[in-house]
MDTraj code that builds the backbone (N, CA, C; nanometers):
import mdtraj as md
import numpy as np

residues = "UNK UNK UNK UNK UNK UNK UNK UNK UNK UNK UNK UNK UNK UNK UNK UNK UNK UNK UNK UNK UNK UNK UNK UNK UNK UNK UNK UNK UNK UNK UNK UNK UNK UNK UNK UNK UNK UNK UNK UNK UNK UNK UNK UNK UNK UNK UNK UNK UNK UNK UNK UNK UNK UNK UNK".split()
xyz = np.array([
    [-0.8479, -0.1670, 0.5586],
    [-0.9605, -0.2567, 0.5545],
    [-1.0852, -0.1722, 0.5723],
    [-1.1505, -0.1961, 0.4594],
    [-1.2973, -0.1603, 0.5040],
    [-1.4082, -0.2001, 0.5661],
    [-1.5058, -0.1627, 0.6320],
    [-1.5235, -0.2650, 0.7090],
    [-1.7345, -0.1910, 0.7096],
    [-1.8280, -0.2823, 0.7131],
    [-1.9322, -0.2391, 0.6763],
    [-2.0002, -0.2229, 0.8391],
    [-1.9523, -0.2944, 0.9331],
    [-1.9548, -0.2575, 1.0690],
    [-1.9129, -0.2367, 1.1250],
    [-1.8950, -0.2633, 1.2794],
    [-1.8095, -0.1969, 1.4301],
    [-1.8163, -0.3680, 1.4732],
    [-1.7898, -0.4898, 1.4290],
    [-1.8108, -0.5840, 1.5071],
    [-1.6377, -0.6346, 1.5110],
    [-1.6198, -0.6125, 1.6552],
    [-1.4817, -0.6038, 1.6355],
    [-1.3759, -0.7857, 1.6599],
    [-1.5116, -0.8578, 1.6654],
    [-1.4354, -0.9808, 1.6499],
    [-1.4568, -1.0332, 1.4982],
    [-1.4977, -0.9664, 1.4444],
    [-1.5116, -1.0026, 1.2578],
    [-1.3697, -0.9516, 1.2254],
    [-1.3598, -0.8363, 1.2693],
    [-1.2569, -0.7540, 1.2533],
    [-1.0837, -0.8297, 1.3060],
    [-1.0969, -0.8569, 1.4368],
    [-0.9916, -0.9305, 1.4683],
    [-0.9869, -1.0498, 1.4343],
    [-1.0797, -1.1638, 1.3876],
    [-1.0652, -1.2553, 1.3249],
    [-1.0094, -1.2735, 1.1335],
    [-1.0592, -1.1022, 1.1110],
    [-0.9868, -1.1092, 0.9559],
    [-0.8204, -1.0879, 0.9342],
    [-0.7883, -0.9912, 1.0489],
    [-0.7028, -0.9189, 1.0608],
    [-0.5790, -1.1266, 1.1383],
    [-0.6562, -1.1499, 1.1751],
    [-0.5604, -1.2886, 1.2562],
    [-0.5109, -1.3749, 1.1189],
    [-0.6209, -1.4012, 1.0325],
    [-0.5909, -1.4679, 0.9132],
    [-0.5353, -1.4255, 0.7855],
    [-0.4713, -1.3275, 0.7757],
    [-0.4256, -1.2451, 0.6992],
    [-0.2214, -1.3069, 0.7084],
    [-0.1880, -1.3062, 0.5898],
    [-0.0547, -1.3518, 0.5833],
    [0.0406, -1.2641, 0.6249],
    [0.0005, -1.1059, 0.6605],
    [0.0930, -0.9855, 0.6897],
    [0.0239, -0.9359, 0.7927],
    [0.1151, -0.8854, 0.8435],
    [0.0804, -0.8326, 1.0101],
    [-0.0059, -0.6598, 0.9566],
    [-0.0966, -0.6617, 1.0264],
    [-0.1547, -0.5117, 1.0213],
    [-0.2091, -0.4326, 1.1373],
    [-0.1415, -0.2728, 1.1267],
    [-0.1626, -0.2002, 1.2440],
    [-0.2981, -0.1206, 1.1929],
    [-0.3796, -0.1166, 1.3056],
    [-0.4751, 0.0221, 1.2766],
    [-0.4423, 0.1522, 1.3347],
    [-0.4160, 0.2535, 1.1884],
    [-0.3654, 0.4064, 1.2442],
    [-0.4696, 0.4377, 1.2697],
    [-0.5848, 0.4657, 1.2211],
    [-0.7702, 0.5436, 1.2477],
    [-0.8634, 0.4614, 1.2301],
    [-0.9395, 0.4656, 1.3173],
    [-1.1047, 0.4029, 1.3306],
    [-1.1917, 0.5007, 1.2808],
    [-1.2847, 0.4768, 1.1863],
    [-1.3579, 0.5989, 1.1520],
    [-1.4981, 0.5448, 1.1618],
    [-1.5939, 0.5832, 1.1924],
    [-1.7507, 0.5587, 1.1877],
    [-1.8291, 0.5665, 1.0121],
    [-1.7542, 0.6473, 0.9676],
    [-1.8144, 0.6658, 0.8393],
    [-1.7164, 0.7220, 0.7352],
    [-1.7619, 0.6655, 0.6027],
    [-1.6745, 0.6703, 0.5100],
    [-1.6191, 0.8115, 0.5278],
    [-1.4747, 0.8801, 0.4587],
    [-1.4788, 1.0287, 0.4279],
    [-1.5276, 1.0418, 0.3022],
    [-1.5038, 1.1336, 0.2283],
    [-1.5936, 1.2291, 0.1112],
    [-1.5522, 1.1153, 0.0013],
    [-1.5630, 1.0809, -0.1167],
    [-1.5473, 0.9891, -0.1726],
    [-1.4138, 1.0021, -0.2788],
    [-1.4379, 1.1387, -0.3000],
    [-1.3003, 1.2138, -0.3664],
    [-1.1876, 1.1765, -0.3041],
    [-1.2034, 1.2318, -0.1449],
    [-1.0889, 1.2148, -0.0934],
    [-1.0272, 1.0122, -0.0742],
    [-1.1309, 0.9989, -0.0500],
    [-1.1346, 0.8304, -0.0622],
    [-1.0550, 0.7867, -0.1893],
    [-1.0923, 0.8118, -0.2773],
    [-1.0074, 0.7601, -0.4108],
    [-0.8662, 0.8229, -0.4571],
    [-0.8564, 0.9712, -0.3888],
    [-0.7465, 1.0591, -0.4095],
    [-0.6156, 0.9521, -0.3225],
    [-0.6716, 0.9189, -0.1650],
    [-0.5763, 0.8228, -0.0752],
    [-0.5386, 0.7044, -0.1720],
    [-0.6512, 0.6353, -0.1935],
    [-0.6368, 0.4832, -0.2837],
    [-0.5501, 0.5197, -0.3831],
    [-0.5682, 0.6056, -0.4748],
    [-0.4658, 0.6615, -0.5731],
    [-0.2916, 0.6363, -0.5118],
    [-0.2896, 0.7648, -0.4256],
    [-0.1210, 0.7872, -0.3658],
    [-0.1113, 0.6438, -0.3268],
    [-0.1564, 0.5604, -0.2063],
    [-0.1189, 0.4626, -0.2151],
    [-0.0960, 0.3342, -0.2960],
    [-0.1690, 0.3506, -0.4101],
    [-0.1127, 0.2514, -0.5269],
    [-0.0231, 0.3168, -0.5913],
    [0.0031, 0.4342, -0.5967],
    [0.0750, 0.4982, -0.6730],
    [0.2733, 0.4920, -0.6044],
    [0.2531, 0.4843, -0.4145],
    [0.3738, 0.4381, -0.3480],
    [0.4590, 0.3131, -0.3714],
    [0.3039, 0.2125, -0.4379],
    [0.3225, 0.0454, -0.3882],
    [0.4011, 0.0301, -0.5192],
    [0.4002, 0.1196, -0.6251],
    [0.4044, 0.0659, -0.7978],
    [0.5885, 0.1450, -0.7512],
    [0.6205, 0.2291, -0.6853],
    [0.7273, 0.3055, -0.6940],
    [0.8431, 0.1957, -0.6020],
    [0.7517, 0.1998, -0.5020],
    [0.8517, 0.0766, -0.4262],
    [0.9034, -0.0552, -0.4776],
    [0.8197, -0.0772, -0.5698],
    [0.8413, -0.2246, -0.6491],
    [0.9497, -0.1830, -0.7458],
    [0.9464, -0.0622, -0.7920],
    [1.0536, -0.0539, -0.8612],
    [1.1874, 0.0006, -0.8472],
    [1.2192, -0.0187, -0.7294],
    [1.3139, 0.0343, -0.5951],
    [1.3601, -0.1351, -0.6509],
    [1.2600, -0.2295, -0.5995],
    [1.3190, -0.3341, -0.5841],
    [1.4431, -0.4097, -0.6833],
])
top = md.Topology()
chain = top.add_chain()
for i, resn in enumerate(residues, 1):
    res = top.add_residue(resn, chain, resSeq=i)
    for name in ("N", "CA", "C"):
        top.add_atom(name, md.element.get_by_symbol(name[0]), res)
traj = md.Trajectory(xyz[None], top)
């Protein structure tokens, strides 16, 4: 989740209404480099498309 502030009852109120349970591994203050940002988004769509086809 991205999140455009630190307001952490926006945060726990999105995270409550959500149909799947979610853990936070890192809190970060500011985006990382944008490369690396899209390189992550990549592998992880790239896990979600592999697992589906597990299924």
């Amino acid at each position: 989740m991205l999140c455009s502030g630190a307001d952490a009852q926006v945060v726990e109120y999105a995270l409550a209404r959500s149909a799947s349970p979610a853990l936070v591994a890192r809190h970060m203050t500011e985006l990382p480099d944008r490369a690396l940002l899209q390189a992550k988004l990549s592998e992880s769509y790239a896990l979600e498309l592999a697992s589906e086809r597990e299924d």
